[in-house]
N, C-alpha and C positions, 0 to 999 in steps of 0.2 A: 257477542260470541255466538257461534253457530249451537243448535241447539243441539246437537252430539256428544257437548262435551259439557251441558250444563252438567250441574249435580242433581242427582237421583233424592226424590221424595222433596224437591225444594219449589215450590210456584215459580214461572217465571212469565214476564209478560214480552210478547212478542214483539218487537220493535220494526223489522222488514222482513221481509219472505221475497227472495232472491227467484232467479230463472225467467225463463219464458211466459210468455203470455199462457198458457196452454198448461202450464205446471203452476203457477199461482191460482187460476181457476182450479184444477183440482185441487189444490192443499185448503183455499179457501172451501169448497162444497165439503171437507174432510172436517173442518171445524175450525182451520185455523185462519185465523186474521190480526190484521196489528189492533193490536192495542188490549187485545184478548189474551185468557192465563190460559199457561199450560204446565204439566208435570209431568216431569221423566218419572215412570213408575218402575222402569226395567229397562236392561241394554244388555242383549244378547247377539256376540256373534257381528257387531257393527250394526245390528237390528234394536228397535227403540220400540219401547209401547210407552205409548203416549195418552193421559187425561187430558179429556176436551169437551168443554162443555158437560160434565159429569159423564164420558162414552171416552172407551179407553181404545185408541185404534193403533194398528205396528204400522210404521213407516221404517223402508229401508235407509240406512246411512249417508247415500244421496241424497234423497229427500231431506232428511234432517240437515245435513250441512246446508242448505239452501232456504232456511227458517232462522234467525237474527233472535237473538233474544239479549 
């Protein structure tokens, strides 16, 4: 399921990270990679913050649908 719609305060681990060549490098340099946790900490507005790596960063609702968990 795209990570937008996991549930809030729950670990999940990343399975694939979808898009372009060019948006997978950024989400990977952002923290995210397969096999690696993440936590919805908050979801405002279609907007996500995101734990990563103990660094909490917002990605837009784009981004997020294009992250597999």
């Amino acid at each position: 399921m795209p990570l937008v719609i996991a549930e809030s305060g729950k670990p999940q681990i990343v399975k694939k990270i979808g898009g372009s060549d060019e948006v997978k490098r950024h989400l990977e340099t952002l923290g995210f990679t397969v096999g690696g946790t993440v936590t919805v900490v908050n979801s405002l507005a279609g907007n996500l913050i995101i734990k990563v790596k103990e660094s909490r960063i917002a990605i837009n609702e784009d981004m997020a649908r294009r992250i597999m968990v």
